[in-house]
N, C-alpha and C positions, 0 to 999 in steps of 0.2 A: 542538508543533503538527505534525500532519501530515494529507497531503492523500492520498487513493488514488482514483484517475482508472480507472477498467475501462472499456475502449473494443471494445463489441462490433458485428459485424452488425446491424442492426436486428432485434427481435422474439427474438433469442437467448438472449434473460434474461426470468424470467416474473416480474411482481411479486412473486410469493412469494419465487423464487430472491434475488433485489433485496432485502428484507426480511429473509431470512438471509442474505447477503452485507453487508450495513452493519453488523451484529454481529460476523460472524466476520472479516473483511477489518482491522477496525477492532482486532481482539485479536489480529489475526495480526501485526499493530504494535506494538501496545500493550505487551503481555508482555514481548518482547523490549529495547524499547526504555527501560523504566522499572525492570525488573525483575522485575515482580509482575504479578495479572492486579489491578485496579483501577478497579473502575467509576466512580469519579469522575474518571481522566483523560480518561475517554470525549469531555470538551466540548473536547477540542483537536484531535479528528479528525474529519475529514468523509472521506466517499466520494459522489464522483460517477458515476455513468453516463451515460456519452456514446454512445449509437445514430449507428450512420452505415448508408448506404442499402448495398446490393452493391455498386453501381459508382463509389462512394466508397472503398474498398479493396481493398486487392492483395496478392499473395502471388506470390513468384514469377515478377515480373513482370506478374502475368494478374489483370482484375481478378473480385473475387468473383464479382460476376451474369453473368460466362463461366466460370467451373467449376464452378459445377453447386454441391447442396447438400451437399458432402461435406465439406468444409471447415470446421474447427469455428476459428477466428481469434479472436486474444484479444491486446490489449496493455493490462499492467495496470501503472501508471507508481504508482509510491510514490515522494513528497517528503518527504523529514523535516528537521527543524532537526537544526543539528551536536551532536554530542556522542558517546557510544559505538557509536561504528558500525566495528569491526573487523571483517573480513574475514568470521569465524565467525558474529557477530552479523545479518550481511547477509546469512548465506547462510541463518539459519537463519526470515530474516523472510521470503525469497523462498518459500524450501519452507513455511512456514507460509500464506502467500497463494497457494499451487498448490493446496494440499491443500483449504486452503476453497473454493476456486473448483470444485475436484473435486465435494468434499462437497456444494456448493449444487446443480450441476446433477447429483449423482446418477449422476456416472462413479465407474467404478473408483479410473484414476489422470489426471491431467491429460492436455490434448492435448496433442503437442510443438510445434502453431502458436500457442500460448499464449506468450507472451513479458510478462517481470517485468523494467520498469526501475526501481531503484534510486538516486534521484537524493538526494545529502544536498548541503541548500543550508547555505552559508557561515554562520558565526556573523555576523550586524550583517548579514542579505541575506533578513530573512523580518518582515515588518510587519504589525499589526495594532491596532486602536484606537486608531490616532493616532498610531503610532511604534514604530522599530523594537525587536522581542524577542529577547530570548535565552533560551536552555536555563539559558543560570544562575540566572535572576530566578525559575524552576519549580522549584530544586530543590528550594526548604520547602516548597511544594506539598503535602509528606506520601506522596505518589504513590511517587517513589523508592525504591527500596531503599537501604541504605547501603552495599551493594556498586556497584551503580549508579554512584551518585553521585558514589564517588572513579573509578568509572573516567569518567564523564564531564571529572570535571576533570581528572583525568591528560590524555583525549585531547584537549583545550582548550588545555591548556598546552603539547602537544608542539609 
C-alpha cells in the first residue's frame, strides 16, 4: 500500500498533467518497491492532489501570492508500508518521482523548490478493510520479485 500526496499552487497541474502523473508517480513506487513493473499492484496505490490558494503557502518565509509568479513550489510526500526500503532504494523512488513530475509538466529537469518526503510507516501502523496490514500478508501476491522478497524479509527481521 502506498499513498503519494503532490501538494501544488492551485491551477499548477492541468488535468492532463494529473492523468499522466497517477500512472507515472504510481510506477515511480511501484517498480522499485516490488521489484518489477506490475500492473496489477497498481490497486494498492492511490495519488492525491491537494491544490492550495497562494496565500496558503510559503517559501522563504514569504507567502506565494507575495512573490510573484516565479515560483514553481512542490511538496510530493510518499507513504509506504515497511519493507525494502534502504537507503539506495529511497533515493532511487525520490529521483523516479522528480523525473515524472518533470516529465508531466514538460520541464527539462525538476524545480529545486520541489521537495520529495519519504515517509515509511511501521509494520502493524497502516490499516485497511477492517484491520490492520502488512507487507507480509502481499508477498504471494505474485507482484514480487523473489529478490524482493528475501530482501523485504531480511529488512523485517533486522
Amino acid at each position: 500500500m502506498t499513498v503519494i500526496t503532490v501538494n501544488t499552487p492551485k491551477g499548477r497541474l492541468s488535468l492532463e498533467e494529473r492523468r499522466a502523473l497517477a500512472e507515472t508517480l504510481t510506477d515511480a513506487v511501484l517498480v522499485p518497491e516490488v521489484g518489477q513493473l506490475a500492473p496489477a499492484a497498481r490497486v494498492g496505490f492511490q495519488v492525491h492532489f491537494v491544490e492550495r490558494e497562494p496565500d496558503m503557502m510559503a517559501i522563504g518565509g514569504r507567502l506565494l501570492a507575495d512573490t510573484g509568479p516565479g515560483l514553481d513550489v512542490m511538496v510530493i510526500d510518499v507513504a509506504v508500508m515497511d519493507g525494502d526500503w534502504r537507503r539506495e532504494v529511497r533515493a532511487e523512488v525520490i529521483e523516479r518521482v522528480l523525473a515524472a513530475m518533470a516529465e508531466a509538466c514538460g520541464l527539462p529537469a525538476p524545480s529545486p523548490a520541489w521537495w520529495v518526503n519519504f515517509r515509511v510507516i511501521d509494520e502493524g501502523s497502516w490499516g485497511s478493510s477492517g484491520g490492520v496490514l502488512s507487507v507480509l500478508s502481499l508477498l504471494d501476491s505474485g507482484v514480487f520479485t523473489e529478490e524482493k522478497i528475501k530482501a523485504i524479509r531480511t529488512a523485517l527481521d533486522a
